[in-house]
C-alpha positions as CSV (number, residue, x, y, z in Angstrom):
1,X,8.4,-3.1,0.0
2,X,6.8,-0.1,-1.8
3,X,6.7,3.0,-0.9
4,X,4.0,6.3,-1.5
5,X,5.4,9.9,-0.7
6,X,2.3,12.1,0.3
7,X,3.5,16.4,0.0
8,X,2.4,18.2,3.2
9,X,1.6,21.5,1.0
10,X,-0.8,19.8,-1.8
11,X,-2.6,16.5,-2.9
12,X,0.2,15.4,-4.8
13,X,1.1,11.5,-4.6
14,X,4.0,9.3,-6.3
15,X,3.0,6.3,-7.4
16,X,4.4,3.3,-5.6
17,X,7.8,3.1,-5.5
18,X,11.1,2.1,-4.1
19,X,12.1,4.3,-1.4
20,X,15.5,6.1,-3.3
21,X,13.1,6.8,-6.2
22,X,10.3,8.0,-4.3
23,X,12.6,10.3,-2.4
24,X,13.9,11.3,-5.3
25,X,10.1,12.4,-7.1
26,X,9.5,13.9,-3.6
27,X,12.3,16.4,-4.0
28,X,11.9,16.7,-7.7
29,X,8.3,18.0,-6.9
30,X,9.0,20.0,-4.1
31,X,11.6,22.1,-5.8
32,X,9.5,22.6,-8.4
33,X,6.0,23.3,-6.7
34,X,7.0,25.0,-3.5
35,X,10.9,26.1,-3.9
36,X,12.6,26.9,-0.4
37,X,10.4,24.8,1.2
38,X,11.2,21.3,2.7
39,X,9.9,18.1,1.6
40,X,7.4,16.8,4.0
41,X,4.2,15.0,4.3
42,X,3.8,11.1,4.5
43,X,5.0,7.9,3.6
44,X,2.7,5.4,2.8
45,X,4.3,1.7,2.9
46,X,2.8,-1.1,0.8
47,X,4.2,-4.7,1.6
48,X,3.7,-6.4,-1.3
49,X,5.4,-9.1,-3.2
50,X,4.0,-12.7,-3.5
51,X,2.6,-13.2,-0.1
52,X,0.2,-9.8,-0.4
53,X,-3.5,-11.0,-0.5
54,X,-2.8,-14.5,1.5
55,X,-5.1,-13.5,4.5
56,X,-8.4,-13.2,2.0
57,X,-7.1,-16.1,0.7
58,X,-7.5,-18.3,3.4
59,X,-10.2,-16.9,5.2
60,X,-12.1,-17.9,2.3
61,X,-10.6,-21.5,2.7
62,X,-11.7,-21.4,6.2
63,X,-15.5,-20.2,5.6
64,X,-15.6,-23.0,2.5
65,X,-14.5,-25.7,4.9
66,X,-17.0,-24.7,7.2
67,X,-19.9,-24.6,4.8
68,X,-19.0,-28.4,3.8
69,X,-19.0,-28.9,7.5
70,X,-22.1,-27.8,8.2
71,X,-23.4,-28.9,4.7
72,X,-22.5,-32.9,5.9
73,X,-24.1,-32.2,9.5
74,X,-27.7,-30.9,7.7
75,X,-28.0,-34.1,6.1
C-alpha cells in the first residue's frame, strides 16, 4: 500500500510512497520548512497493486451483459 504525507502548516505533498520513506520526506521537510515544529498533517493511503481499478472493470462487464440482454429481448 502507498502512502501520501499531507504537512499541516503548508500545501506541501510527497508523492506516493512507502510508509518509512514517506515519513522520512515528512521530517526531512519539516525540519527544513518549519524547524521546532512537529510533523503533522495527513496521511493519504492508496491501495494499489494489481487488483486497483477491478470495480470499473466489472461494472462495465455487467452493463455490457445487460445491453446484449436487452439487445436479444428487442428483437
Amino acid at each position: 500500500m502507498a502512502h501520501r504525507y499531507w504537512c499541516g502548516e503548508c500545501s506541501f505533498k510527497t508523492p506516493w510512497l512507502s510508509t518509512a520513506e514517506g515519513e522520512r520526506q515528512q521530517i526531512a521537510h519539516y525540519a527544513a520548512k518549519h524547524p521546532g515544529t512537529p510533523p503533522g498533517g495527513q496521511v493519504e493511503h492508496r491501495r494499489g497493486g494489481s487488483r486497483a481499478g477491478r470495480g470499473c472493470l466489472r461494472l462495465a462487464a455487467v452493463a455490457l451483459v445487460l445491453l446484449a440482454v436487452v439487445a436479444a429481448c428487442h428483437r
